[in-house]
N, C-alpha and C positions, 0 to 999 in steps of 0.2 A: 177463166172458166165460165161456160155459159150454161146459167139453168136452164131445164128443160124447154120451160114457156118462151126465156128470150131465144133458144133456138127456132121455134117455131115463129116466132114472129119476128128474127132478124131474116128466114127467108121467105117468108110468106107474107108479112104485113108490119113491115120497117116503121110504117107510120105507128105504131104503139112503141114503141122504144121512145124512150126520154132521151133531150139532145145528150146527158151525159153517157146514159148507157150506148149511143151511137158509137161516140166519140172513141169509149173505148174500145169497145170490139173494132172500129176500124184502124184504132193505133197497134192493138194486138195482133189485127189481120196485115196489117204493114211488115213487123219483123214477126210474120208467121210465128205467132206465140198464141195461138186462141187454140182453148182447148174445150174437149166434152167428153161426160163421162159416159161410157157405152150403157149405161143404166138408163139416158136418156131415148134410145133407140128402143129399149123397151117401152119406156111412158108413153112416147108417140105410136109405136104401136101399136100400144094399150089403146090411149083414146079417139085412134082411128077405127079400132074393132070395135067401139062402144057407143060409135058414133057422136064421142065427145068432139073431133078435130075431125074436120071436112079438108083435105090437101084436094089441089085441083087435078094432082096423078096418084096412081098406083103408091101405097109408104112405100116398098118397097125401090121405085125408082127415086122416089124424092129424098130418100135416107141416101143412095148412091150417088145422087147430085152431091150431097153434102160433103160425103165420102171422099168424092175426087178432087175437093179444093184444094189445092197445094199446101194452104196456110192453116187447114181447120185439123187439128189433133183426135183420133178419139182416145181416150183413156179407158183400158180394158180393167174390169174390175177383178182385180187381185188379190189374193191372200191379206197382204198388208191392205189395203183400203176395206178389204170387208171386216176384219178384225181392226180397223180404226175406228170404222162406222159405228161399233157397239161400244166402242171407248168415246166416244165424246163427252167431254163432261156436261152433266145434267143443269140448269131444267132445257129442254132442248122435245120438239114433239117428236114423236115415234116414227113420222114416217121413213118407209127406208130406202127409196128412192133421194128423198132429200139429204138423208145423212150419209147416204152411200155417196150424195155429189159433194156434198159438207168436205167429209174425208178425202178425198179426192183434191179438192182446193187447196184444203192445210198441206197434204203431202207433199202437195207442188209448189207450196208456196208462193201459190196467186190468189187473187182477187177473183168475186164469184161475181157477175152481173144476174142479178134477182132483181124484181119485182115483189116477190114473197115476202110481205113483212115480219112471217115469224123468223125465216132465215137472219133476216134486215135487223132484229132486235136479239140474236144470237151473238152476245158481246165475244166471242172467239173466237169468230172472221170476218173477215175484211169484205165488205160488199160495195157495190157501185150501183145503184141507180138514177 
């Protein structure tokens, strides 16, 4: 599973990825197991409207690039993951983008590639950076 930011910067600027988080989105993109959760399509949204993320096209074609990758999953936010989201056990911060991709990982029973150290320091899943 790929947080928000390394989705953005696995296709727009590779070079911020640590050689391990490479390593594994490309082992994942091999046996097409990489996944994202459709909650992410909002945050880029989000901070293209806010002028937080500059993409060099239209989000809406560059979220379709991502779209048509054979091997890239999105995961549509579901009854079960939004009612997971609010069960995670505590101390854990509020946001809910983050716990909405949190749930979403455990569901699946994968590993999340973060940069986020409060995720990274969230003893109840498995991260890679």
């Amino acid at each position: 599973m790929l947080d928000t930011h390394i989705w953005a910067w696995w296709v727009s600027e590779p070079s911020r990825l640590s050689r391990r988080a490479r390593k594994t989105i490309d082992a994942a993109a091999g046996t097409s197991r990489l996944f994202l959760s459709s909650i992410s399509v909002w945050e880029i949204s989000l901070l293209v409207a806010r002028d937080r993320l500059k993409l060099k096209m239209d989000v809406e074609d560059w979220i379709a690039r991502s779209e048509a990758l054979p091997f890239l999953h999105f995961v549509p936010v579901d009854n079960h993951i939004a009612m997971r989201a609010n069960r995670l056990p505590e101390p854990l911060h509020p946001d809910p983008a983050d716990r909405i991709i949190i749930a979403t990982t455990l569901i699946l029973g994968g590993v999340l590639v973060t940069k986020d150290q409060k995720i990274r320091d969230y003893s109840h899943i498995k991260t890679v950076w």
